[in-house]
C-alpha positions as semicolon CSV with decimal commas, in nm:
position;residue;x (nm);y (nm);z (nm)
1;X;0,749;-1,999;-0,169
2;X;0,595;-2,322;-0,165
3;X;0,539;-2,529;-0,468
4;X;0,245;-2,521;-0,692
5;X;-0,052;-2,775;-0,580
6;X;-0,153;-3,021;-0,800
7;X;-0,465;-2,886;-1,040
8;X;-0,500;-2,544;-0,915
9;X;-0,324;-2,198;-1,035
10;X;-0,075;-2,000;-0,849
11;X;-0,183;-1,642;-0,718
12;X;0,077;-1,401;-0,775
13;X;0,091;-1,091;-0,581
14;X;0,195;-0,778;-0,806
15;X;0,317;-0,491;-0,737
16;X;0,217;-0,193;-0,926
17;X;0,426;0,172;-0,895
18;X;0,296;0,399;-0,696
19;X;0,260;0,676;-0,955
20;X;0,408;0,792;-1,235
21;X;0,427;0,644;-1,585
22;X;0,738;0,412;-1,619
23;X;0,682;0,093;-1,415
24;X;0,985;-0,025;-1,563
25;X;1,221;0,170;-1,311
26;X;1,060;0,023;-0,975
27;X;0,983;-0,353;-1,080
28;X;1,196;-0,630;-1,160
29;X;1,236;-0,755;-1,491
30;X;1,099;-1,092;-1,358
31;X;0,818;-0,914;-1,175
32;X;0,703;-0,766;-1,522
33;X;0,738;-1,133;-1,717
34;X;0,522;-1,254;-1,513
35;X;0,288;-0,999;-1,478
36;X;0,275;-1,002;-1,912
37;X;0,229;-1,369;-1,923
38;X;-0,089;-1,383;-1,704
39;X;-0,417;-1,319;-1,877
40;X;-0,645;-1,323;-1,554
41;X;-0,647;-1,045;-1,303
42;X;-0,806;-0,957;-0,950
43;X;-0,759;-0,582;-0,916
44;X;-0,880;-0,288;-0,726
45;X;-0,952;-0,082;-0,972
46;X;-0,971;-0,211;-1,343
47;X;-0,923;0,184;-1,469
48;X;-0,543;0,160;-1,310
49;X;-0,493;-0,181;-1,390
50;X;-0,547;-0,127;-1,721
51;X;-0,321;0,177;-1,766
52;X;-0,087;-0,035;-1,583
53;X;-0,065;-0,313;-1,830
54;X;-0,077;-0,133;-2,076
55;X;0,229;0,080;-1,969
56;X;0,460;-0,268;-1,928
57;X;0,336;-0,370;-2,261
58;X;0,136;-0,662;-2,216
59;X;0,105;-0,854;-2,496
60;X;-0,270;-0,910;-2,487
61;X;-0,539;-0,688;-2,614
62;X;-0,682;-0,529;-2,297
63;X;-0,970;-0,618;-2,395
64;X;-0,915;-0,972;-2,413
65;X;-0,768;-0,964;-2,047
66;X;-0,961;-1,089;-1,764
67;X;-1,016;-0,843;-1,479
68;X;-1,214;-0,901;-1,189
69;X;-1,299;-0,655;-0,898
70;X;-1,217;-0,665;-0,573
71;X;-1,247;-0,364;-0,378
72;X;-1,396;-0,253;-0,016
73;X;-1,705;-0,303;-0,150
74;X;-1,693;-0,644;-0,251
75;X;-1,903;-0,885;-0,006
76;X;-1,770;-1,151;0,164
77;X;-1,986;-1,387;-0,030
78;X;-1,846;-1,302;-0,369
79;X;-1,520;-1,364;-0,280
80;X;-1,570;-1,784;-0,380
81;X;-1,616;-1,636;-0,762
82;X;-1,283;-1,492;-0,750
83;X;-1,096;-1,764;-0,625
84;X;-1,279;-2,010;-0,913
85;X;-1,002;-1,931;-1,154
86;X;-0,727;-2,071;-0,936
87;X;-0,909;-2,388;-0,848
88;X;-0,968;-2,445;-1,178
89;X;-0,576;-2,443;-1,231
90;X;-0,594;-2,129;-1,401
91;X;-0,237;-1,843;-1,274
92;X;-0,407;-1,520;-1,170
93;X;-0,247;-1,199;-1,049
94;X;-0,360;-0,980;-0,784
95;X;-0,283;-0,603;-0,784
96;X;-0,364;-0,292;-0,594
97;X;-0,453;0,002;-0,714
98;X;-0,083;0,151;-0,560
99;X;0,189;-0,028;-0,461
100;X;0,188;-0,381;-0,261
101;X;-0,111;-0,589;-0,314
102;X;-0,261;-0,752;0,023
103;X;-0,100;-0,442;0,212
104;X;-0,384;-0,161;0,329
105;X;-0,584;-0,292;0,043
106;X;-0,923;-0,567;0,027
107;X;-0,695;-0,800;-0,182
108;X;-0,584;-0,977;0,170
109;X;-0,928;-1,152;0,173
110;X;-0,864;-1,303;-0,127
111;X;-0,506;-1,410;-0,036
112;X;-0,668;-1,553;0,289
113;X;-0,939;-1,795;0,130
114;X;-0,637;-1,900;-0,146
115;X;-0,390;-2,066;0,162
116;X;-0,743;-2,235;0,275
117;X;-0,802;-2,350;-0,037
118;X;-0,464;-2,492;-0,042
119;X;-0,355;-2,221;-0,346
120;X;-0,020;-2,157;-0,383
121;X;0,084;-1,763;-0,323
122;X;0,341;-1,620;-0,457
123;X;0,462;-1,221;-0,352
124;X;0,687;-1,040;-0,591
125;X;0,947;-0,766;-0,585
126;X;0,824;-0,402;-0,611
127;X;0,734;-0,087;-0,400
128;X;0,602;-0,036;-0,035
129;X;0,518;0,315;0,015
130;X;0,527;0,172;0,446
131;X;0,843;0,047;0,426
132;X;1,032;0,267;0,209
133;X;0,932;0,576;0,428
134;X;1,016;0,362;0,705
135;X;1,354;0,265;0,622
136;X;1,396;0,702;0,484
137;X;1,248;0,801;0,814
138;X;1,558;0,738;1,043
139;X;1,315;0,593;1,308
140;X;1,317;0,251;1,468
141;X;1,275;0,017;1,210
142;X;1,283;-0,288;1,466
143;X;0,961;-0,234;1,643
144;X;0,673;-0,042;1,429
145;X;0,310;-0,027;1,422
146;X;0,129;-0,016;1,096
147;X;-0,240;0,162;1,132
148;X;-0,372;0,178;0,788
149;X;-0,617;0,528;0,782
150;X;-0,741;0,657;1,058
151;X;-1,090;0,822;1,142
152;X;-1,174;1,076;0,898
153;X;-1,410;1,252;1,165
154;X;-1,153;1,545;1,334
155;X;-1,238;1,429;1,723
156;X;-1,163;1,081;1,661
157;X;-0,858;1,128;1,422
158;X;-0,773;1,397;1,752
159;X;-0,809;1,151;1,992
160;X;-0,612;0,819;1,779
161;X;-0,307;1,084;1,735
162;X;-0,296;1,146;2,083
163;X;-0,283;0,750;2,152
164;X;-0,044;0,701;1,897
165;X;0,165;0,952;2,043
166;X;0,184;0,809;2,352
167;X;0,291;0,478;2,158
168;X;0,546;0,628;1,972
169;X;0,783;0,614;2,281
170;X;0,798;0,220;2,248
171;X;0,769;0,194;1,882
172;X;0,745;0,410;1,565
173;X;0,377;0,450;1,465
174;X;0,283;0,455;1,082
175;X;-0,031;0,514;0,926
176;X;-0,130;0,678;0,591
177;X;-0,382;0,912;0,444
178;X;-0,584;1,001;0,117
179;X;-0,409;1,272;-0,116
180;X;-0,745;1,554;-0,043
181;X;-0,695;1,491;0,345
182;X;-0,337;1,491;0,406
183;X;-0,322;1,878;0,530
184;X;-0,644;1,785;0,765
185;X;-0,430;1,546;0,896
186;X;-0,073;1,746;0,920
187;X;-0,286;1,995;1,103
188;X;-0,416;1,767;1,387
189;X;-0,072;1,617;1,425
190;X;0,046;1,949;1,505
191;X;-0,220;2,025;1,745
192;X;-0,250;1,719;1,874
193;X;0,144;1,568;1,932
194;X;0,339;1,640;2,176
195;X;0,645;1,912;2,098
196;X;0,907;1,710;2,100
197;X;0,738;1,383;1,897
198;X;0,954;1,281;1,598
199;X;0,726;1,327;1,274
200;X;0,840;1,176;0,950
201;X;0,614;1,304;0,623
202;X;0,703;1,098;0,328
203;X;0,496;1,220;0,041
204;X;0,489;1,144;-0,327
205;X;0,753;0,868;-0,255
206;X;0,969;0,732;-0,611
207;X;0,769;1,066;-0,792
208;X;1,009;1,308;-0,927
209;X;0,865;1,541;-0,616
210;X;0,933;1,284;-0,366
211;X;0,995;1,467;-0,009
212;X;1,093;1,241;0,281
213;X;1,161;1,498;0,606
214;X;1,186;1,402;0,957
215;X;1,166;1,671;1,235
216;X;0,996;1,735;1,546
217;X;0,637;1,868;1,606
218;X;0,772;2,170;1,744
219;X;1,012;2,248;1,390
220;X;0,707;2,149;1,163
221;X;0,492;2,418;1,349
222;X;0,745;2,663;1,262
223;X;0,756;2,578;0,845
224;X;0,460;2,333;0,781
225;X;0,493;2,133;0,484
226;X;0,203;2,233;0,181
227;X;0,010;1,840;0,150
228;X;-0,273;1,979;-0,007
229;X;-0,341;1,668;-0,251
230;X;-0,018;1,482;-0,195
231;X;0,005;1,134;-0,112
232;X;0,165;1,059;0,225
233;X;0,327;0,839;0,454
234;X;0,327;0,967;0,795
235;X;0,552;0,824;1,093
236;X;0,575;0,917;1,457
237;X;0,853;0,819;1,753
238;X;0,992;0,981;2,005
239;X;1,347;0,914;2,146
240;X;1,479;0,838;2,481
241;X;1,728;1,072;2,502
């Protein structure tokens, strides 16, 4: 990490769990200093940032903690009111509402106008739902494709799975899904992949009902999973044997 710039804050990149109630089993105990000794946050959602600090016991009063917004809908031209904090030389952290901040989340604009402002970043130790099914998947974990979501709309998420399938030959394909859509979107792999297409399903990862299962298209139409409402990580490949 580079080292702080003269007159302006550091932005620290926090990791949050990705459910459950005991932070304190996923994050480092330096990750969680940190996080406590900040009063100034940029967050996704203030509901679960709130539950989240108070869970780790920060010291403050929440409501004497600073929590600014930045979600998909936040315009472009807000942004500058964000970063004011740091430039002032003030530490802020930046959290997602699940997980890695910056990762499938609007908190990489803010990370982005920080390095041109010449603000130092700083990422921290915690949970990645992408790379923790990745590296429980079995699949190649030197050449992978994140996609974030794809369509929502049942031709277009169709016709992306059948690309992705075809990509999965050269490189393991991941992409993710909300909890109420995750059975839409088990049932157009199935329809949709070919047979003999490795399909990883990593749901409710570090929950006590974490599953991570990797078979082909042709087992999973056999015994589909039930995804109704469970969060999931979903990986193709497909060998060359």
């Amino acid at each position: 990490m580079s080292e702080k710039t003269a007159g302006k804050g550091t932005l620290y990149l926090i990791p949050v769990a990705l459910g459950g109630d005991n932070p304190s089993t996923l994050l480092s105990p330096s990750t969680l200093d940190i996080a406590r000794n900040l009063g100034t946050f940029v967050v996704e959602n203030a509901k679960s940032a709130r539950r989240f600090l108070k869970t780790i016991g920060h010291p403050l009063p929440l409501q004497e903690i600073h929590l600014h917004v930045l979600d998909e809908h936040t315009a472009e031209r807000d942004v500058p009111i964000l970063l004011a904090p740091l430039l002032a030389g003030q530490d802020c952290g930046l959290m997602s509402e699940a997980g890695c901040p910056a990762v499938a989340d609007p908190g990489a604009t803010l990370v982005r106008r920080a390095h041109e402002s010449g603000v130092r970043v700083a990422p921290l130790v915690g949970p990645s739902a992408i790379l923790l099914a990745l590296m429980a998947s079995g699949m190649d974990g030197q050449r992978f494709t994140f996609h974030g979501y794809l369509p929502a709309e049942s031709v277009q998420r169709a016709h992306r799975l059948k690309e992705l399938d075809s990509r999965s030959a050269h490189e393991t394909q991941i992409f993710i899904e909300t909890p109420y859509r995750s059975a839409a979107m088990l049932n157009s792999l199935l329809e949709n992949c070919r047979e003999n297409t490795l399909l990883c399903i990593a749901a409710d990862l570090t929950l006590p009902a974490e599953s991570v299962v990797t078979r082909s298209i042709g087992q999973w139409k056999i015994k589909p999973p039930a995804l109704d409402r469970r969060l999931a990580v979903f990986l193709l490949f497909r060998t060359r044997r």
